[in-house]
C-alpha positions in Angstrom: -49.4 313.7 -0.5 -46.5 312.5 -2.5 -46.5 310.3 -5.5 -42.9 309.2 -5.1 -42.6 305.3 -4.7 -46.1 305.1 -6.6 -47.0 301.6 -6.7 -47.9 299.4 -9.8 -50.7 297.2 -9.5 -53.2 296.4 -12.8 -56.5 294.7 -12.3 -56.2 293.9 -8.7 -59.9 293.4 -7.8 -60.6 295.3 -4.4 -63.7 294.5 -2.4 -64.5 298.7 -2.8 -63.3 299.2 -6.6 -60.0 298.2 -9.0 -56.8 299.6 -8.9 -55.2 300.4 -11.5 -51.1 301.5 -12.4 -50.3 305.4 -12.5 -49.0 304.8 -15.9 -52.1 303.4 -17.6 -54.5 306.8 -16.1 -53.8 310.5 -17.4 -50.8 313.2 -16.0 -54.1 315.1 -14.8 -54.7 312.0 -12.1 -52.0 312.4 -10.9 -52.2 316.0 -10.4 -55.5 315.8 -8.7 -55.5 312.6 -6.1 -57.3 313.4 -3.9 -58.2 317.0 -5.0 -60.6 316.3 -7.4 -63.5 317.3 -5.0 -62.6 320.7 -5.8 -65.6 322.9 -7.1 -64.5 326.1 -8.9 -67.0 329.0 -9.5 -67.7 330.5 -13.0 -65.3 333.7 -12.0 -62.4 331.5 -10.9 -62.9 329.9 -13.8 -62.6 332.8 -16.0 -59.3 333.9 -14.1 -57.6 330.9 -14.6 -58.7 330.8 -18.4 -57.6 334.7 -19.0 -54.1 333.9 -17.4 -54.1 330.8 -19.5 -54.9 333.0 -23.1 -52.5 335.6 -22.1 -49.3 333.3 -21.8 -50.7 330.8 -24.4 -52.1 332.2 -27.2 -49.5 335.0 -28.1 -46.8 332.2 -28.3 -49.4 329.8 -30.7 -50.3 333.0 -32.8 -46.9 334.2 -33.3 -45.8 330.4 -34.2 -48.6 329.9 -36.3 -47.6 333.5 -38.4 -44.4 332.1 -39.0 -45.1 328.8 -39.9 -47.8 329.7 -42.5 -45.4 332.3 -43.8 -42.4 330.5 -44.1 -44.4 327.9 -45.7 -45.6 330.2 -48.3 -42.2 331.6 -49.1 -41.9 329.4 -52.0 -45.1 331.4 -53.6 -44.2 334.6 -52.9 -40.8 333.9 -54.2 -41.8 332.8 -57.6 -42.4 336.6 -58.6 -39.2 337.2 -57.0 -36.8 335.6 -59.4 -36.5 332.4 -57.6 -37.3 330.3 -60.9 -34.9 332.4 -62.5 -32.2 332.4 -60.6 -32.4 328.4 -59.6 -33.0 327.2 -63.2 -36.5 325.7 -62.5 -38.7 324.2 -64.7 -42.8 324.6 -64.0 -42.6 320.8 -63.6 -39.9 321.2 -60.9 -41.1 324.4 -59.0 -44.3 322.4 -58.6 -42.3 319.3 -57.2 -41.0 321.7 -54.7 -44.3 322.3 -53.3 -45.2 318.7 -53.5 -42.3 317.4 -52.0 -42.6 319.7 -48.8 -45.9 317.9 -47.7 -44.5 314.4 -49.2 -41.7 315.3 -45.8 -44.7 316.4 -43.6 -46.6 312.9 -44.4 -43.9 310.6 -43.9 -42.7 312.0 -40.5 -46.7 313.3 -39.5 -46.8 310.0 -37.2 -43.4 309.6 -35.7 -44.0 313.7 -34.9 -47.1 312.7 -33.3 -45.7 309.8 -31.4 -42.5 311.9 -29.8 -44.8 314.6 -28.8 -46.2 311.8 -26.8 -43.4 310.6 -26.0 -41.1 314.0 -24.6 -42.3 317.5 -23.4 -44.2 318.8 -26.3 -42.9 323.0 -25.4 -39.9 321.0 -25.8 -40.0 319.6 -28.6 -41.9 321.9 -30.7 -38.8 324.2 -30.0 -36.5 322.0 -30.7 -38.5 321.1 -34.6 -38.6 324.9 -35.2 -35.1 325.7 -35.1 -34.1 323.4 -37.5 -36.8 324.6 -39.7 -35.4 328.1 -39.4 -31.9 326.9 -40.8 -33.4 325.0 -43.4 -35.5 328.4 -44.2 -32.3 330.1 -44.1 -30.5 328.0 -46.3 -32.6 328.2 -49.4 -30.8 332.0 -49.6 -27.9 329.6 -50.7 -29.6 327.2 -53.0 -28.4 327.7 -56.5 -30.3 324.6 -58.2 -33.5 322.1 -57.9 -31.5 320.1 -55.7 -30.2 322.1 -53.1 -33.7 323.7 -53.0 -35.3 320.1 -53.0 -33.4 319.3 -49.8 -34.3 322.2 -47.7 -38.0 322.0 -48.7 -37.9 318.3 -47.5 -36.6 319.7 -43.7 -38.8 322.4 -44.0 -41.5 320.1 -44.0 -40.5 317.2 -41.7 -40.0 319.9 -39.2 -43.5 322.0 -39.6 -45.1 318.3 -38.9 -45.3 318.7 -35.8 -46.3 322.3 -35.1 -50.3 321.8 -35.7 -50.3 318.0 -34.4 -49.1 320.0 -31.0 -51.1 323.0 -31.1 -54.2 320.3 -31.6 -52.8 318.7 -28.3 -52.0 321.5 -26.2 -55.7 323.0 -27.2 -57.1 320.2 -25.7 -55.1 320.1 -22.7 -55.8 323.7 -21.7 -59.3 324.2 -23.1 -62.3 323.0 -22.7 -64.2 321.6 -25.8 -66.2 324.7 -26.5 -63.1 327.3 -25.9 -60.9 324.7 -28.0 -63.2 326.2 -31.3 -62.1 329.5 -31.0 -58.9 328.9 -29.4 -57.8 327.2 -32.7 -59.8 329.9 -35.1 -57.6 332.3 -33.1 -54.1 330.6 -34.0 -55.0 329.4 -37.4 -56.2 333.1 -38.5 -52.8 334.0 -38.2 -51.9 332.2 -41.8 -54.3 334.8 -42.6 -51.8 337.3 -40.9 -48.7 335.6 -42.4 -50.6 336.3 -46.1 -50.7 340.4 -45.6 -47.3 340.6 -43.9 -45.2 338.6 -46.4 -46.7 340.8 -48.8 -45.3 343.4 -47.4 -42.5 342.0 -46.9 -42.3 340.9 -50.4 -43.2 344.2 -51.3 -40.2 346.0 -49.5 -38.0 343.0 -50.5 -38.3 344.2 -54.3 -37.1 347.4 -53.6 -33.6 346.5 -52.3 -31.0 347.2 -54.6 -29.4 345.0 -56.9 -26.1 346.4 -55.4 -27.1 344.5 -52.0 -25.2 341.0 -53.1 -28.6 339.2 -52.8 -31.8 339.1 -54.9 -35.0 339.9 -53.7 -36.0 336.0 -53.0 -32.9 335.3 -51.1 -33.3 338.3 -48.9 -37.0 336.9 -48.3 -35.5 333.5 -47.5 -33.1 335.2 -44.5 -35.4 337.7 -43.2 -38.4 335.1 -42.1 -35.6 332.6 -41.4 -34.2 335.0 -38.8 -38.1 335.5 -37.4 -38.5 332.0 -37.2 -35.2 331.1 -35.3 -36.3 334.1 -32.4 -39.6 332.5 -32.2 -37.7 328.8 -31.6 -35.8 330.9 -28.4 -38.7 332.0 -27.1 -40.6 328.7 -27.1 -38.4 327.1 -25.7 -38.2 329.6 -22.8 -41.7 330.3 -22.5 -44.3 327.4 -23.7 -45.5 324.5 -21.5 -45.5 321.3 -21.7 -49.1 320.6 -20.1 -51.0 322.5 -17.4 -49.3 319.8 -14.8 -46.2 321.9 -15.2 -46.6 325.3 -16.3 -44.5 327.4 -15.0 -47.0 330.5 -14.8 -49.5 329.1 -13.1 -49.1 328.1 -9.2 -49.2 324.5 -8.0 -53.0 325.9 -6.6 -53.4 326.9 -10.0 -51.9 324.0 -12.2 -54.8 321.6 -10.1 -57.8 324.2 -11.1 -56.7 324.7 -14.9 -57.0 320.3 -14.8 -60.3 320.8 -12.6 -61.8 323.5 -15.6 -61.5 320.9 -18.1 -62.7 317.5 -16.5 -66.0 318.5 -18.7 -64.5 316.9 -21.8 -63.8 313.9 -20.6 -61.0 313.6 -22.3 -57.9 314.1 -20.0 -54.8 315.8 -20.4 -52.5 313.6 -21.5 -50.8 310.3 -21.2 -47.2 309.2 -21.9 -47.6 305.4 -22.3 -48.0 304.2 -25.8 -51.4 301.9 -25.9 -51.7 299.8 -29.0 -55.1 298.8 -28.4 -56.1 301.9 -28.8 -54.1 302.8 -32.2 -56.5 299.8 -33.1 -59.3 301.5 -32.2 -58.6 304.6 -33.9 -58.0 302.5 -37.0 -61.4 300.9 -36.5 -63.4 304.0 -35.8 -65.7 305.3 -39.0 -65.4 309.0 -37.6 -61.7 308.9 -38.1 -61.5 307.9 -41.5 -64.5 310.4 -42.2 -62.2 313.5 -41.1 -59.4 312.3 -42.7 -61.5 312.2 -46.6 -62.5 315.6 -45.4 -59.1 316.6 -44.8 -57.5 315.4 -47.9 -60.1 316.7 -50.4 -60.4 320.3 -48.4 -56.3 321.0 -48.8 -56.3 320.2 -52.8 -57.9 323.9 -53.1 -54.9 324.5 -50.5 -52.3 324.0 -54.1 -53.5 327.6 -54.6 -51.2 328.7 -51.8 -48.6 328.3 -54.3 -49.9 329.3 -57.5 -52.0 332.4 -56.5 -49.6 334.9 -56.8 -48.6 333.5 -60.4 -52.6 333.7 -61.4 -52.7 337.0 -59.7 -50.1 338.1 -62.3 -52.1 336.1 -65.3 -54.7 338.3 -64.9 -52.6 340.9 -66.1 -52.0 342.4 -62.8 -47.7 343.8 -62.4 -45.4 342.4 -59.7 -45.8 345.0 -57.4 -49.6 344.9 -57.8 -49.7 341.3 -57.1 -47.8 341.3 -54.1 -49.9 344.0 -52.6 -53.4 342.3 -53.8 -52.2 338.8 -52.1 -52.8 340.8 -48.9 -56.7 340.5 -49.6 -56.5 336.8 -49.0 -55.3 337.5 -45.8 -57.9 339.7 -44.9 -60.3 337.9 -46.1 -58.9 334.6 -44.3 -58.8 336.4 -41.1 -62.4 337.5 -40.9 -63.9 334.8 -42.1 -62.3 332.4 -39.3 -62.7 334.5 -36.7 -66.6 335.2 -37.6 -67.4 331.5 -38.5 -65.4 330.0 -35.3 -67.1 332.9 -33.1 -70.8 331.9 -34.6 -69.7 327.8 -33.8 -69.0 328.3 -30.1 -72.0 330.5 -29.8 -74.5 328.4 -31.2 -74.3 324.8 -29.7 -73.9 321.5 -32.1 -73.5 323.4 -35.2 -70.1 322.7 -36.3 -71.4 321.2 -39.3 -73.5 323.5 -40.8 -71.3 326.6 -40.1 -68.7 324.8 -42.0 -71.1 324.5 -45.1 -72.9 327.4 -45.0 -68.9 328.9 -45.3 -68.2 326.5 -48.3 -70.9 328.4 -50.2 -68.9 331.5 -51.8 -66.0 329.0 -52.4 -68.3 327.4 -54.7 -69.3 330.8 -56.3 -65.5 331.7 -56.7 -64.9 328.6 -58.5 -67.9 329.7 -60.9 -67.1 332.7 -60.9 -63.3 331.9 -62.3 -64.4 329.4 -65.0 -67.7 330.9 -66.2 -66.1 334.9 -66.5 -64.8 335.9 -69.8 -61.4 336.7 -69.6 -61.1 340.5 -70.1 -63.2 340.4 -66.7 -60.2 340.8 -64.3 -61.8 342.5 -61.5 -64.5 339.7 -61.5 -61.8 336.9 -61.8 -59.8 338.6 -59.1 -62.9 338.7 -56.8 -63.7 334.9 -57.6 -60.4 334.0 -56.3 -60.7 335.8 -53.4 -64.1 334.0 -52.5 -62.4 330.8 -52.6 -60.5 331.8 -49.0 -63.8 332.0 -47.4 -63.9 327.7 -47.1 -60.9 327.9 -45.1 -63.3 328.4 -41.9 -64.4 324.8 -42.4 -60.9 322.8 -42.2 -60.5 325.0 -39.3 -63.7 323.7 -37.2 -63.0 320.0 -38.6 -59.5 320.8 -36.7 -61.2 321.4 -33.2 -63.9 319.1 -33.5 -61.6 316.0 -34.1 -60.1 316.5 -30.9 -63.4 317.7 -29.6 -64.7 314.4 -30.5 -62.0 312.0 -29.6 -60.6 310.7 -26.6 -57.7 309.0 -24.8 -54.5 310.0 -25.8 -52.8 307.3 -28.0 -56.5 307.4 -30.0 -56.0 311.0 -30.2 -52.1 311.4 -31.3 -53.2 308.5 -33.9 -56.5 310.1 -35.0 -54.7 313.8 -35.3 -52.0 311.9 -36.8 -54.5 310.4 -39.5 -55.8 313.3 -40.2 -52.9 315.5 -41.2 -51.5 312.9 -42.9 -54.8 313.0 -45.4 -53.9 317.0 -45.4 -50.4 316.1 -46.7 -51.5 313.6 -49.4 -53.9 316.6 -50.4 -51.7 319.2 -50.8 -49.0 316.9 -52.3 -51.1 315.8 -54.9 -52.8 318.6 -56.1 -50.1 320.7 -57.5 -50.0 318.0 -60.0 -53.2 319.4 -61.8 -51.4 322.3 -62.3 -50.1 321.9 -65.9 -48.7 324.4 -68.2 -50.9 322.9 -70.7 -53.9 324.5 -68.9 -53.2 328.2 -68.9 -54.3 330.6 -68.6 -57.6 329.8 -67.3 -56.9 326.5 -65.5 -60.6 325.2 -65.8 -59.5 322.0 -65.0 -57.6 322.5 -62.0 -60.7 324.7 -61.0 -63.3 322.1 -61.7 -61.1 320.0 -59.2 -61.8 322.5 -56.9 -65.1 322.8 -57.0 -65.9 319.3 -56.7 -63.9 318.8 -53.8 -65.7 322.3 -52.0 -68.7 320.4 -52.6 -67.3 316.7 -51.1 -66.1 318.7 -48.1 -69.6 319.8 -47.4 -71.5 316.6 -47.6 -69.0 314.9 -45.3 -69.2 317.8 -42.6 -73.4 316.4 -42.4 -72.0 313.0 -42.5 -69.8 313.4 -39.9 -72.7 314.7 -37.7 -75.2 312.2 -38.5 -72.9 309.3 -37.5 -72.0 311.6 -34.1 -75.6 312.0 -33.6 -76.2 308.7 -34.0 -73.9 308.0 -31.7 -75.2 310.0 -29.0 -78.8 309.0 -29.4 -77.3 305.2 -28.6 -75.6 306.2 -25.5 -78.5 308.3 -24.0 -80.6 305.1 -24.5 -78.3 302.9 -22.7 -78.2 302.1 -18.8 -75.1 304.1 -17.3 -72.0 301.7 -17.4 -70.7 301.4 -13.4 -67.6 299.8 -14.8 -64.9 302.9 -14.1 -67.1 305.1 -11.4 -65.0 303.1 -8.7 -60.8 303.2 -9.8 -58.4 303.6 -7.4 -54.4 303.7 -7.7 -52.0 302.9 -4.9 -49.6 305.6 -3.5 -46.9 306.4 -0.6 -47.9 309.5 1.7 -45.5 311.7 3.0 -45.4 309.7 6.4 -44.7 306.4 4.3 -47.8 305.5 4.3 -49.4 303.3 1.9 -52.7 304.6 1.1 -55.7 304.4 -2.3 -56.4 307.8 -4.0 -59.6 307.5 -6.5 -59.4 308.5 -9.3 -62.6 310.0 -11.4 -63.6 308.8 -15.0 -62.4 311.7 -16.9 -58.6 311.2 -15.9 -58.7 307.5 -16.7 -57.5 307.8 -20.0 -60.4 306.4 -21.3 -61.2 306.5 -25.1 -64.4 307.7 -26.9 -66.0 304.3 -27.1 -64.6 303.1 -23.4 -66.5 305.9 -21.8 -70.2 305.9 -22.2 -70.5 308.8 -20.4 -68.9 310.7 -23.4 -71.2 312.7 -25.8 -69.4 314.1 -28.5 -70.3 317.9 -30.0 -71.7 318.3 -33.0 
């Protein structure tokens, strides 16, 4: 059957159903009229899902290394000579952080809205190689300004990186894979932590004789790594599974099929304002976005680590190579929390606060120590990457929890636009004025570990609620019978029906949806 010549008809009453046009249902509809009967077994399943992680995941782990790192260059530069060199004041190397997530906020939405709008592979590729030449440039930036500039690409660019990795998770997963799916890719900043030490590391041994400093040669190399990564995105990553190019045509219908469970579609290129309202109205949206600004103050450390690292006492070299820890740290602690979310159902929440428990210890541990105590400090600071598991869990369950795809561009949109205003702000609280043992800034800190937590358990009591609502309600007939109108290869006109779950339907239309908790 073709779906050339598709015809357009909106609220039509028939005396079997409603029709409805092939614009206002998902991609995945029209990849499945009249296929959706289809029943897969549990080991086709797992076939189509391996083939999926093995062309998938590489490609979002690799991105997600170099994103993280190349974000993190500024850091790991400022032990390099970078403030040196470029003449910066503490006031202005801390604008420089700021104004890199100050970019990401105020282009988060229209990001969000073009990967809507154009093939997200696409598009994605197209955002990291600009990125890579603003990465590159920095090796020539000789003041605040020119280094103010390229921070400001740098982040308009990375905006859309997680806002499509949040989208192309839910378009390939279903909800329960979609937890450790994006555990998997975000442990990678963890990755990006250990190797740019190293990196930094060997950077500091290059000669002086070289032409470059250390910092500029850091600039280049993961400048370099970042623009062969745009290549092969752009070669190799999909746009949905409705066109993946390594799966068959058999196989692009049973990768949809897989993930009809969420009730949540793949995707749907028609802009719907009513619901952007509805996102705007929903509780649970502004709920994740409080959580997401107040978890990614403590994310300010990113940038000042390796300087309070090297307040302990600790030389150059030393702190480069103990900023690998984080890494480690980061990278077990995802995997293991993610891992103990998927296997245990509903308990998102209390994964994510039994994980903000050291990071509250840390904090302690870091203002209550005297401050001969470097070992101990060292070891508080290194508890405080344990909380990272819970912003990674709030990532999946959002979309986990959220449906139709203008709700869900808006929601994610929301959402990293609170983790912009977090991490812009908070490198503010970190005033000369406060060193060397920065108990305000840590106080901060603590508060907000302890903020993130209670709104995890509110977040689940209102999904609860919302669950316990629906199961008491009669089952809503109103979408079980949709059809839309198409031309058959023999010219034909005939009606294909289309089921619930490919309506594009949001959270609150469908009352069949139960969100996870």
């Amino acid at each position: 059957m073709s779906s050339a010549d598709e015809k357009s008809i909106k609220n039509e009453k028939h005396d079997h159903g409603v029709a409805v046009s092939t614009r206002a249902v998902d991609t995945g509809a029209q990849l499945l009229a009249g296929a959706d009967s289809i029943e897969l077994d549990d080991a086709e399943k797992l076939r189509i899902r391996k083939k999926i992680d093995w062309h998938l995941l590489p490609l979002m782990c690799i991105l997600y290394w170099v994103q993280f790192m190349d974000k993190t260059t500024l850091g790991a530069s400022s032990i390099l000579g970078i403030k040196t060199a470029t003449h910066l004041t503490t006031n202005q190397y801390n604008l420089l952080g700021t104004i890199f997530y100050v970019s990401y906020l105020a282009f988060e939405y229209p990001q969000n809205l073009a990967l809507q709008r154009f093939p997200v592979g696409k598009w994605m590729s197209a955002n990291i190689l600009i990125w890579a030449i603003a990465l590159c440039s920095h090796a020539a930036c000789k003041n605040f300004a020119g280094l103010f500039i390229a921070r400001f690409v740098l982040g308009m660019c990375e905006g859309s990186i997680t806002a499509g990795f949040m989208i192309v998770s839910s378009m390939f997963y279903t909800r329960n894979e979609q937890t450790t799916r994006v555990g998997y890719w975000f442990l990678m900043n963890g990755t990006a932590q250990i190797i740019s030490g190293f990196l930094s590391f060997g950077v500091l041994h290059i000669g002086p004789d070289s032409g470059l400093q250390p910092w500029q040669w850091l600039m280049l190399i993961t400048g370099l790594i970042t623009l062969v990564v745009a290549v092969c995105f752009f070669i190799w990553f999909p746009d949905s599974p409705a066109n993946a190019r390594f799966l068959t045509p058999d196989e692009r219908i049973k990768a949809v099929i897989r993930i009809k469970e969420n009730q949540t579609g793949i995707e749907n290129k028609q802009f719907k304002k009513e619901q952007m309202y509805e996102a705007l109205r929903d509780p649970k949206t502004w709920l994740f976005a409080l959580f997401s600004a107040l978890d990614n103050v403590p994310n300010s450390l990113t940038n000042q680590k390796q300087l309070i690292v090297a307040g302990f006492g600790f030389s150059n070299l030393q702190t480069t190579l103990l900023g690998c820890v984080d890494g480690v740290i980061e990278i077990v602690t995802i995997f293991t929390g993610t891992r103990i979310a998927a296997h245990y159902a509903n308990s998102r929440a209390y994964v994510g606060c039994i994980y903000f428990i050291p990071n509250i210890m840390g904090v302690l541990l870091v203002n209550l120590l005297p401050w001969h105590n470097k070992v101990g400090l060292l070891f508080g600071q290194w508890l405080t990457g344990v909380g990272t598991t819970g912003f990674v869990l709030a990532l999946s369950w959002v979309g986990q929890t959220t449906a139709g795809h203008t709700k869900k561009i808006t929601v994610n949109a929301i959402m990293l636009c609170a983790y912009c205003l977090g991490n812009a702000a908070a490198p503010a609280m970190w005033k000369a004025k406060y060193t060397p043992r920065n108990h305000i800034p840590w106080t901060i800190i603590g508060i907000c570990y302890l903020a993130c937590a209670g709104l995890m358990l509110a977040i689940r009591y209102l999904l609860a609620r919302r669950n316990k609502e629906r199961e008491a309600e009669v089952h809503d007939t109103a979408y079980d019978d949709v059809y839309v109108l198409q031309t058959d290869d023999e010219g034909r006109e005939v009606e294909v029906k289309i089921a619930k779950e490919f309506l594009d339907l949001t959270d609150f239309e469908n009352r069949d949806f139960r969100y996870v908790l």
